[in-house]
Short mmCIF file of the C-alpha atoms (twelve columns), coordinates in Angstrom:
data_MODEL
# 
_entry.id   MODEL 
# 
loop_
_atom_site.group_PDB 
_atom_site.id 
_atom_site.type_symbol 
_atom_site.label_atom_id 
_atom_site.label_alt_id 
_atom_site.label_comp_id 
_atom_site.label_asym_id 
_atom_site.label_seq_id 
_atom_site.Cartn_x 
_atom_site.Cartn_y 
_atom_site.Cartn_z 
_atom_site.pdbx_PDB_model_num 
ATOM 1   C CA . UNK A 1   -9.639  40.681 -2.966 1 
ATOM 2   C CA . UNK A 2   -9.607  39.617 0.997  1 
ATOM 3   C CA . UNK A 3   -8.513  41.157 3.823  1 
ATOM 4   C CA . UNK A 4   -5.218  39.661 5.971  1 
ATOM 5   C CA . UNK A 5   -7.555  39.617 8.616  1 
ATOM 6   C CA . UNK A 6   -7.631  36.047 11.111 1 
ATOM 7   C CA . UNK A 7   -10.984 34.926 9.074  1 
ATOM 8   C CA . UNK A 8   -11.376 31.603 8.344  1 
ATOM 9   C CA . UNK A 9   -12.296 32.421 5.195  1 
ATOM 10  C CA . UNK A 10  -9.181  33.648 3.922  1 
ATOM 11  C CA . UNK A 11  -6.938  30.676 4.833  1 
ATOM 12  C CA . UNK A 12  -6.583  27.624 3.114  1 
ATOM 13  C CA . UNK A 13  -5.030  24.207 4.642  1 
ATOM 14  C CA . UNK A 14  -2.657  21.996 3.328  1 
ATOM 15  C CA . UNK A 15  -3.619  19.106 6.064  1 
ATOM 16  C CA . UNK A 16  -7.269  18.335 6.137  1 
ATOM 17  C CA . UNK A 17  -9.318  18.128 9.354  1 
ATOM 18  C CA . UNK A 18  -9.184  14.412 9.474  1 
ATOM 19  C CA . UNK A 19  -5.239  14.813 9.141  1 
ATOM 20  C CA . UNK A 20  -4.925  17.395 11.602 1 
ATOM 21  C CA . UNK A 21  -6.798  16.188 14.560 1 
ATOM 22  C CA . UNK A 22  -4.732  12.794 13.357 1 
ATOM 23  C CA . UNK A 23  -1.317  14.822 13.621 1 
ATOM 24  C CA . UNK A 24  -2.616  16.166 17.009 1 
ATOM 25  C CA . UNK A 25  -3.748  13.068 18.543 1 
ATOM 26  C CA . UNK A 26  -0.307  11.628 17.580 1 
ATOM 27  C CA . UNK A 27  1.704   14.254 19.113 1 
ATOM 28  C CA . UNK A 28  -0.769  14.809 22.353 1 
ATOM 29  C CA . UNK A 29  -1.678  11.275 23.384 1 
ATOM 30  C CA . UNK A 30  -3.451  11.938 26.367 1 
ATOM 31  C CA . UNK A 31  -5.764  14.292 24.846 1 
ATOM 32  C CA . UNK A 32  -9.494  14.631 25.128 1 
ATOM 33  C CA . UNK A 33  -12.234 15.788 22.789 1 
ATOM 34  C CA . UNK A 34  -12.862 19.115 24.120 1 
ATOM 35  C CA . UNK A 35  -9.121  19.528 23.731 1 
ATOM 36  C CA . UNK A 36  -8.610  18.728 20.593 1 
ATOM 37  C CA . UNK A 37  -12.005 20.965 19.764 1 
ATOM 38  C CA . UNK A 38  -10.911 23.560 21.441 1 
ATOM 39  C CA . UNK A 39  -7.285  23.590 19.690 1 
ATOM 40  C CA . UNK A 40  -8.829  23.556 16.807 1 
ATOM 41  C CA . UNK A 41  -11.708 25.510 16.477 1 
ATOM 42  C CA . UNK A 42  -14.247 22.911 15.985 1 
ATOM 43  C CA . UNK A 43  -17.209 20.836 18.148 1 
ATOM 44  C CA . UNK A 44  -16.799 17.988 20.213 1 
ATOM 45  C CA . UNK A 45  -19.405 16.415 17.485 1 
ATOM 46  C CA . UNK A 46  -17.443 17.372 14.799 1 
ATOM 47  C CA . UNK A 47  -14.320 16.090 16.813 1 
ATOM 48  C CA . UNK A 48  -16.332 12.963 17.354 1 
ATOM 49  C CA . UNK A 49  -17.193 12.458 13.870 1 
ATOM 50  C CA . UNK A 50  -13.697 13.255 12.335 1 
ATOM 51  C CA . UNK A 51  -12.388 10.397 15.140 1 
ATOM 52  C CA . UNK A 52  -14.849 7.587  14.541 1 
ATOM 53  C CA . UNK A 53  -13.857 7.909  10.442 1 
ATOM 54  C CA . UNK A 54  -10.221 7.738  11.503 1 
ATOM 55  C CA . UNK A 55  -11.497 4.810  13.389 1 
ATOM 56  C CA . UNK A 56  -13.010 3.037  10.893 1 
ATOM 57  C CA . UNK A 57  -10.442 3.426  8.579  1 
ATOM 58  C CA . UNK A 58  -8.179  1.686  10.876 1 
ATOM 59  C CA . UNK A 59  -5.833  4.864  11.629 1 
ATOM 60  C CA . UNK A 60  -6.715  5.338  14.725 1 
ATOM 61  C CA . UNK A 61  -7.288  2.698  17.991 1 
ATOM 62  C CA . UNK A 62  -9.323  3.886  20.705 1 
ATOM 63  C CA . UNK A 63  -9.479  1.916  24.344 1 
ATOM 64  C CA . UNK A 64  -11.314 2.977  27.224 1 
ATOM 65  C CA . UNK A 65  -10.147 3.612  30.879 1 
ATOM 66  C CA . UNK A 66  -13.283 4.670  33.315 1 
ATOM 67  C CA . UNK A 67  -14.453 7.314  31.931 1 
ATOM 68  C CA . UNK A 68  -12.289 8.288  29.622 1 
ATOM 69  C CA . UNK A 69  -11.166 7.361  25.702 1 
ATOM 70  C CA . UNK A 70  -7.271  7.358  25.242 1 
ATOM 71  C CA . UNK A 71  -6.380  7.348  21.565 1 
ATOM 72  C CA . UNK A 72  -3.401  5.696  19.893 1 
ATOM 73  C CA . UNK A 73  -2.158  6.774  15.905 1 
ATOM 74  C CA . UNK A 74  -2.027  3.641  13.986 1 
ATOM 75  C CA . UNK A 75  1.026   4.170  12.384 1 
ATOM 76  C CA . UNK A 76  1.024   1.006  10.402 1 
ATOM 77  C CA . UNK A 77  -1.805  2.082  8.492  1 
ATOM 78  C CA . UNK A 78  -1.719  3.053  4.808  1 
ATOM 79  C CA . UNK A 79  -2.929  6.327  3.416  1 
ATOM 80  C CA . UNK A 80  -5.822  6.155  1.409  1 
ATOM 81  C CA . UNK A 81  -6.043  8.534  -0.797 1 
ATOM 82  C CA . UNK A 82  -4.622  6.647  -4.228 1 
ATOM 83  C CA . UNK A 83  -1.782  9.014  -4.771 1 
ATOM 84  C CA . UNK A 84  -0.444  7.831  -1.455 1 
ATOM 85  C CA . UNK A 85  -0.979  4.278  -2.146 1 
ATOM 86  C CA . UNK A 86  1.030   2.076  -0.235 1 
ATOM 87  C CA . UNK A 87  2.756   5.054  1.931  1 
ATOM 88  C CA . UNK A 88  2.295   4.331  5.810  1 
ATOM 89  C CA . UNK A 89  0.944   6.845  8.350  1 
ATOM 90  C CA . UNK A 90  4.891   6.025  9.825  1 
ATOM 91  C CA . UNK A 91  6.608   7.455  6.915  1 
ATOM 92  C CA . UNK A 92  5.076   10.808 6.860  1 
ATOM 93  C CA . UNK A 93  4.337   10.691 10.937 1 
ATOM 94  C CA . UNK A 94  7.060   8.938  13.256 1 
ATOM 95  C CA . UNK A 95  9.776   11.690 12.643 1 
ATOM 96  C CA . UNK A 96  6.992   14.457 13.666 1 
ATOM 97  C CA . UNK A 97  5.694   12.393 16.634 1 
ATOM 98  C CA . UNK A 98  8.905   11.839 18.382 1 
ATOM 99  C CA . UNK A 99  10.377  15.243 18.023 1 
ATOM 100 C CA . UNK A 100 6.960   17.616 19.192 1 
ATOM 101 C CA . UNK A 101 4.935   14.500 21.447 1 
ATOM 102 C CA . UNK A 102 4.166   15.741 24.049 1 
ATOM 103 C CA . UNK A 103 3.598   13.494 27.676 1 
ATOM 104 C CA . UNK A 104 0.873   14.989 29.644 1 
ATOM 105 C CA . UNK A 105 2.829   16.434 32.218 1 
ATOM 106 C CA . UNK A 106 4.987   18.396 29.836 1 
ATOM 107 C CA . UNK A 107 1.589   19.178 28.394 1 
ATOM 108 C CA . UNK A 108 0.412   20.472 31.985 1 
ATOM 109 C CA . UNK A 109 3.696   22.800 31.896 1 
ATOM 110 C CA . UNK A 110 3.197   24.401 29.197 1 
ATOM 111 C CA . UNK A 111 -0.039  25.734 28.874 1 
ATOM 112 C CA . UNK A 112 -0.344  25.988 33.231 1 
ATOM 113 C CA . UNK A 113 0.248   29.945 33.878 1 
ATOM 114 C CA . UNK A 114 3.782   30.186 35.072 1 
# 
């Protein structure tokens, strides 16, 4: 048996990591790599990685302004696992993007020391 301990090892996810930096980009829309590595424990490169499949599989747009990449959630896109065939990223994601998205200033507020 495990310990309750914070190891990685002993948790299990229901969201994979394409889905969660998907869910986080949705809700923080001004967000940057490090950001979303840092959030989540990973590396930029796997950050990178995770975002250019979501990319290619049409989920996620990405524009660039100077230096840096804003990304939007398609939510028009389809799931593609089969079981989810024909559900929209919408249907699972717009009720969770309006109620926690975050602008960037409320963003700033929250995580700038009070």
């Amino acid at each position: 048996m495990g310990t309750h301990g914070n190891s990685i090892a002993n948790h299990w996810y229901v969201v994979s990591s394409h889905g969660a930096v998907l869910f986080y980009i949705a809700v923080n829309p001004d967000c940057t790599i490090r950001e979303i590595a840092d959030e989540m424990s990973l590396t930029q490169r796997t950050v990178w990685g995770l975002i250019g499949d979501l990319r290619r599989a049409d989920m996620l747009e990405i524009r660039r302004e100077g230096r840096r990449h804003h990304y939007t959630v398609n939510l028009e896109a389809a799931f593609k696992h089969p079981t989810l065939s024909g559900i929209t990223l919408d249907t699972v994601m717009a009720e969770l993007v309006q109620k926690f998205a975050r602008s960037p200033e409320r963003r700033t507020r929250q995580t700038s020391p009070a």
